[in-house]
C-alpha positions in Angstrom: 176.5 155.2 -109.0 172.5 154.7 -108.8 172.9 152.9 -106.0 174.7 155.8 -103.9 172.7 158.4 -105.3 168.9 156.9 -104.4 170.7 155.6 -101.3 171.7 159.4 -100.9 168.3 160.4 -101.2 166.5 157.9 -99.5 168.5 159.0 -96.2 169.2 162.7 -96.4 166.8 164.3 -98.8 165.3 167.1 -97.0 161.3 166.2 -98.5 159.6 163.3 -97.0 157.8 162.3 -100.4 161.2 162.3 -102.0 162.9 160.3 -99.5 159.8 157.9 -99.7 160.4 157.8 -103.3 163.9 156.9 -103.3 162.9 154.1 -101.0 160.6 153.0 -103.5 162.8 152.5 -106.4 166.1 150.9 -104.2 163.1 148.1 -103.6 162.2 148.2 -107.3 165.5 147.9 -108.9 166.5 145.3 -106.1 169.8 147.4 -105.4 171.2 144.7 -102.6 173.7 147.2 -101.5 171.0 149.4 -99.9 169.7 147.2 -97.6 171.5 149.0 -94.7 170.3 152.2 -95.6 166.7 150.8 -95.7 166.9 148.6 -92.9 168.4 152.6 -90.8 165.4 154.1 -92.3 162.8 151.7 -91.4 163.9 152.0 -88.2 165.1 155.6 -87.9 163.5 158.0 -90.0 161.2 161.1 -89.0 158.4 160.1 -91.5 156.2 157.1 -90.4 155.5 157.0 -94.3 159.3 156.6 -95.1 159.4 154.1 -92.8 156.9 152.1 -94.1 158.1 152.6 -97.7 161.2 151.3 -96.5 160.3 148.3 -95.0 158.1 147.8 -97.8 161.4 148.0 -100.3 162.9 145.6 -98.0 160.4 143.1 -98.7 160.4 143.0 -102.5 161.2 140.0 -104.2 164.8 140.8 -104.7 165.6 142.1 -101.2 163.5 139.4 -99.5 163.1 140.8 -95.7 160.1 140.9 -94.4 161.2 141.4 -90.5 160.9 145.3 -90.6 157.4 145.4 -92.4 156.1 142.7 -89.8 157.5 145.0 -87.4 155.2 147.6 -88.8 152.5 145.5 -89.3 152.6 144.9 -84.8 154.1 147.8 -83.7 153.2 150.5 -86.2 150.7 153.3 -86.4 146.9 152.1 -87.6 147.8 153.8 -90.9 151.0 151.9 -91.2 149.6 148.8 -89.6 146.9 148.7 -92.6 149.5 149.9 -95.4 151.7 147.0 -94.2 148.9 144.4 -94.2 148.4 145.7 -97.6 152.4 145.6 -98.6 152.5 141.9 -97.3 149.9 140.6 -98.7 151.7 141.1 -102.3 154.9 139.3 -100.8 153.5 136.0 -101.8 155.8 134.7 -98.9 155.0 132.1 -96.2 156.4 134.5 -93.1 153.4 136.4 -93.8 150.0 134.5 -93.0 151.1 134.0 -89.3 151.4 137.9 -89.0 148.8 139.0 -91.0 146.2 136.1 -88.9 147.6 137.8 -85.7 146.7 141.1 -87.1 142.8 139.9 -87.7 142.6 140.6 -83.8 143.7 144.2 -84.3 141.6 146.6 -82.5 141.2 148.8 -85.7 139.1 147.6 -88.2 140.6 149.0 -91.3 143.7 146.8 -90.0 141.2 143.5 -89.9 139.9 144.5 -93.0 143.4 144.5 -94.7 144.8 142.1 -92.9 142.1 139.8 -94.5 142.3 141.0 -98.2 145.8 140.2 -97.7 145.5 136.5 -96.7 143.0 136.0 -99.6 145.6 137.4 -101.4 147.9 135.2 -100.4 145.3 132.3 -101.0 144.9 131.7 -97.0 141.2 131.5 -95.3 141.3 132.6 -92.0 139.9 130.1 -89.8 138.2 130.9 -86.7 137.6 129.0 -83.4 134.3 129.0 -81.7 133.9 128.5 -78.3 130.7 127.3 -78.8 128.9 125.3 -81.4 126.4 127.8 -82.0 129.0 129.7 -83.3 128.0 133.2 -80.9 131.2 132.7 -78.6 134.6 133.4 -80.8 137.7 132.0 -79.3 140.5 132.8 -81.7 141.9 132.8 -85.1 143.9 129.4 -85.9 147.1 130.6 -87.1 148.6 128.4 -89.6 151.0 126.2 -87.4 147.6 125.4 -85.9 146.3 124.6 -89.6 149.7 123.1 -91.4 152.1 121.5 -88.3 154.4 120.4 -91.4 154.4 123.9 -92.5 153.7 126.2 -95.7 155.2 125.9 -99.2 158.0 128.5 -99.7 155.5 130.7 -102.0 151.8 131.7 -102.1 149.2 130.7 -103.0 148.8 128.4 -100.2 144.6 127.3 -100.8 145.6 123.5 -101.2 148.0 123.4 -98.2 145.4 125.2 -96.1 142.6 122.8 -97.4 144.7 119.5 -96.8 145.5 120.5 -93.7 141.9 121.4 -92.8 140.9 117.5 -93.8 143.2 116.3 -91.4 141.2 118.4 -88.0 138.0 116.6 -90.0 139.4 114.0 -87.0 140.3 116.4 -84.3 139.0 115.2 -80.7 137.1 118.4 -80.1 133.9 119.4 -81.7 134.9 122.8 -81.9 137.7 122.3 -84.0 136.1 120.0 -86.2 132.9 122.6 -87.1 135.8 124.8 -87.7 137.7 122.4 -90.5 134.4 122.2 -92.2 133.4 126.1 -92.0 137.2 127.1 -93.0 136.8 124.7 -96.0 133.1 125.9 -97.2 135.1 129.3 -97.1 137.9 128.2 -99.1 136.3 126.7 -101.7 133.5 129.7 -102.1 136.6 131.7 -102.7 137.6 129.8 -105.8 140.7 129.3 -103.3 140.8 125.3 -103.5 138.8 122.5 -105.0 137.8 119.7 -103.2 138.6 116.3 -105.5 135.3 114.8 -104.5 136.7 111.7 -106.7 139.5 111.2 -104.8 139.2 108.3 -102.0 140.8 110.1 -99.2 138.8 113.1 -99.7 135.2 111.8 -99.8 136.1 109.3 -97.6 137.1 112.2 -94.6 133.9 114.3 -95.7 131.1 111.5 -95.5 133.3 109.9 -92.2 132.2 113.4 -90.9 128.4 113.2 -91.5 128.2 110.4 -89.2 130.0 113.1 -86.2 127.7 112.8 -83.2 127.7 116.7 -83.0 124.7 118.5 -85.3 126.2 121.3 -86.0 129.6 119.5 -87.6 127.3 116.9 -89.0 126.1 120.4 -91.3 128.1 121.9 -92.0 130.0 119.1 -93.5 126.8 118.1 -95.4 126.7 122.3 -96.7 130.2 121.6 -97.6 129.9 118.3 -99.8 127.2 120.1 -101.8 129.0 123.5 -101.7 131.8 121.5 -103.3 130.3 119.2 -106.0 131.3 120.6 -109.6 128.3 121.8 -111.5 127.6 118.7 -113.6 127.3 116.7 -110.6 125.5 119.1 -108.6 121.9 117.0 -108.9 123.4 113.6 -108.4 125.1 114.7 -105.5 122.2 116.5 -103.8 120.5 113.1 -104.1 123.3 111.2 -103.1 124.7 113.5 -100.3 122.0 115.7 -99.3 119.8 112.5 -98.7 121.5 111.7 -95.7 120.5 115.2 -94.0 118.5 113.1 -92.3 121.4 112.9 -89.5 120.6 116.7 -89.0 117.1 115.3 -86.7 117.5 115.1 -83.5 115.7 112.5 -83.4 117.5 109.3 -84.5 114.4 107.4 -85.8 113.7 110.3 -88.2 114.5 108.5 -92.0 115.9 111.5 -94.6 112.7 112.4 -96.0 111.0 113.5 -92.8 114.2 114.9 -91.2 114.5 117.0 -94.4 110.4 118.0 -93.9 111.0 118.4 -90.1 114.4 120.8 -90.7 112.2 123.4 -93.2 109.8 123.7 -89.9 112.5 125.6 -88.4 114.0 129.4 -89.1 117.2 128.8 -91.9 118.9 131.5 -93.7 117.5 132.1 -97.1 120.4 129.9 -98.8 120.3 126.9 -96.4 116.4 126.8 -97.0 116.6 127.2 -100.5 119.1 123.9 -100.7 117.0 122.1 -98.3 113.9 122.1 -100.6 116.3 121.1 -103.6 117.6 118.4 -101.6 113.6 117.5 -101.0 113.2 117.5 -104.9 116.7 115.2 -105.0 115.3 112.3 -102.5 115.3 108.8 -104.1 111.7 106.6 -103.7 108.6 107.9 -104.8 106.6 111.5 -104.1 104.2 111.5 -101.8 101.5 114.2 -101.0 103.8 115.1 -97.8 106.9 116.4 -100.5 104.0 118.6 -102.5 102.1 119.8 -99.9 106.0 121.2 -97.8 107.2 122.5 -101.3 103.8 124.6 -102.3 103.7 125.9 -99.0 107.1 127.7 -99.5 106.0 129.4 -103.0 104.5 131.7 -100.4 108.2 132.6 -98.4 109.2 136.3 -98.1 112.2 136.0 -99.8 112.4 135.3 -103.6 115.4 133.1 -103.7 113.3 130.4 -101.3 110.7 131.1 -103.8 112.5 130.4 -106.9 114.0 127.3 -105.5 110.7 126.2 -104.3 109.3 126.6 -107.7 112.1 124.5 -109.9 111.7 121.5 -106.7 108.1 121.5 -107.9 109.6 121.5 -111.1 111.8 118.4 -110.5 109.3 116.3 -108.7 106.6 116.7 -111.1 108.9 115.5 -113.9 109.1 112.2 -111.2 105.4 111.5 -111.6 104.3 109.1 -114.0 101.0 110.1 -115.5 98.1 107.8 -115.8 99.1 106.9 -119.4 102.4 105.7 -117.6 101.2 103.9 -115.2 100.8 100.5 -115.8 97.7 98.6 -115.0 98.2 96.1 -111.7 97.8 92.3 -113.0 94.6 90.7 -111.7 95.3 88.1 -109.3 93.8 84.7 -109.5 90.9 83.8 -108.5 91.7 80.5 -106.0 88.5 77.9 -106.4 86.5 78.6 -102.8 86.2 75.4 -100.6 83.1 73.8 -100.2 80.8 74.5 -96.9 81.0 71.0 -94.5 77.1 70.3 -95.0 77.4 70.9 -99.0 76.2 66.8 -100.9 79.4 65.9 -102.3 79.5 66.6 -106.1 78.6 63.2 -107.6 75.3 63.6 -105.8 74.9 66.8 -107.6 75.5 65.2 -110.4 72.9 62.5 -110.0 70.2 65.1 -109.2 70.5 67.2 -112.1 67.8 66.7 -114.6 68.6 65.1 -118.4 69.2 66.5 -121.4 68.8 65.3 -124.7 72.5 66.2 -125.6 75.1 63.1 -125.7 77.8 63.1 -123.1 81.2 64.4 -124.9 83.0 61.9 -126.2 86.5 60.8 -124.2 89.3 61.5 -126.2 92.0 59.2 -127.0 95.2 59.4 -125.4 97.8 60.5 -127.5 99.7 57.9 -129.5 103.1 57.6 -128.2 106.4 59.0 -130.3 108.3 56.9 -132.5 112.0 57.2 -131.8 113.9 58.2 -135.1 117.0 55.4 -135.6 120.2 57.2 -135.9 122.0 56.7 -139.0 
């Protein structure tokens, strides 16, 4: 009988909020027998809200259809088109991501916008394709065929998938692609969306296979990325360890890490990248050297206080390097080696022979040491 009535007023109620309403609770209650009625109102009715809250009832978790909100998602009014983003992002269903990464494109931006809160929502990054490596000229958005050939798990969230796929276009034969695998997993894991197992083989093994990439901008991104994703505790080690190898970012291939690290902070970074640069600086292996000192006091003076403070707790790090002079230990003497005579020098028993007497006796020899007597064994 509930059934028939909000069917009854989902269809012929003569106020749009009411009809919308009944919509609403068909979805709610997960009345299966309604589904025709919905799917004739989603399709039918005079209000574009009704229509959406249809659609949207269609795709709850007990009526599972998501064909008629997609179709208002593409075909919709913007205020529709964002309210179904919206509605499918809270499907936690694997249909959705390929329409909602199409709807990233949209020409409205309160569609973009909700389109993208939705994927997060769903625990997808959208990933975007460069046509260039300086990243000014966008190509398109990869949809998630493009991401996961094998295809999604049944139910969101879908980070890991996203990120295991990712690892795998570490290898991809264009460059493009590759800078994107690395950027679309920075993004992931800022957004708490998927964690990197830096201790697994097959991870670390893919990331550090991809600071050797003969492209700079891949080369760091994927260095950004290993530090982005080190767990707080390993943070330090890791900048030493991964950071040290920034090196690659020269262009010139003779450049060892420490001055490719000193030549990058010549150039204009974004206040992060700069900051992690000088604490990669503090993080090098080998000794400190007036070079180190002399790049890290000179940024105390940047513009922007989060350069600053980094620059301040390098200083901090590399000072706590330095020995002090009570430390350091003093270098052993070397030996002195006996200096030849010249070739016209009188040889030394004629010295001897020259020299004048003295009333002291000559020392007496001493006499050689009495050999050992064996002991007899009993």
């Amino acid at each position: 009988l509930a059934s028939e009535a909000l069917a009854r007023l989902a269809e012929h109620d003569a106020s749009d909020a009411v009809r919308a309403a009944a919509c609403g609770a068909i979805g709610a209650l997960g009345l299966a027998g309604c589904v025709r009625t919905l799917e004739r109102i989603a399709r039918g009715d005079r209000d574009p809200n009704v229509r959406l809250a249809a659609a949207t009832a269609l795709a709850s978790p007990s009526l599972r259809s998501l064909d008629l909100l997609i179709d208002q998602l593409t075909q919709g009014a913007p205020d529709a088109r964002t309210a179904a983003a919206t509605a499918l992002g809270a499907t936690a269903r694997r249909e959705a991501v390929g329409p909602l990464t199409g709807a990233l494109a949209d020409i409205h931006k309160p569609v973009q916008v909700a389109a993208r809160e939705a994927l997060l929502a769903l625990g997808w990054v959208p990933v975007g394709l460069a046509t260039t490596l300086d990243g000014r000229g966008f190509g398109r958005w990869l949809s998630d065929r493009d991401i996961v050939p094998d295809g999604l798990p049944e139910h969101a969230p879908f980070g890991d998938a996203q990120a295991h796929g990712l690892l795998g276009l570490a290898g991809h034969e264009s460059p493009t692609w590759r800078l994107a695998a690395m950027v679309g997993l920075a993004d992931l894991v800022r957004a708490h969306l998927a964690t990197l197992a830096l201790d697994s083989g097959d991870t670390l093994g893919a990331l550090l296979g991809v600071l050797g990439d003969p492209v700079r901008a891949v080369r760091r991104a994927a260095a950004h990325l290993l530090a982005l994703s080190a767990t707080p505790g390993d943070v330090n080690p890791w900048r030493g360890q991964v950071l040290a190898v920034i090196g690659r970012y020269a262009e010139a291939a003779d450049l060892g890490a420490r001055d490719a690290l000193l030549h990058e902070l010549l150039e204009p970074l974004p206040a992060a990248e700069r900051a992690e640069l000088l604490l990669a600086v503090a993080s090098l292996p080998g000794d400190v050297d007036d070079g180190i000192i002399v790049a890290l006091v000179g940024e105390l003076d940047c513009s922007d206080a989060v350069v600053r403070m980094a620059a301040a707790s390098a200083l901090e790090r590399v000072f706590a390097r330095v020995p002090s002079e009570a430390e350091i230990a003093p270098e052993p003497e070397a030996p002195v080696e006996p200096q030849a005579a010249p070739p016209d020098a009188p040889p030394a028993e004629a010295l001897a022979e020259d020299a004048p007497p003295t009333d002291e006796p000559p020392p007496a020899e001493e006499p050689p040491p009495e050999p050992k007597k064996k002991k007899k064994k009993a």
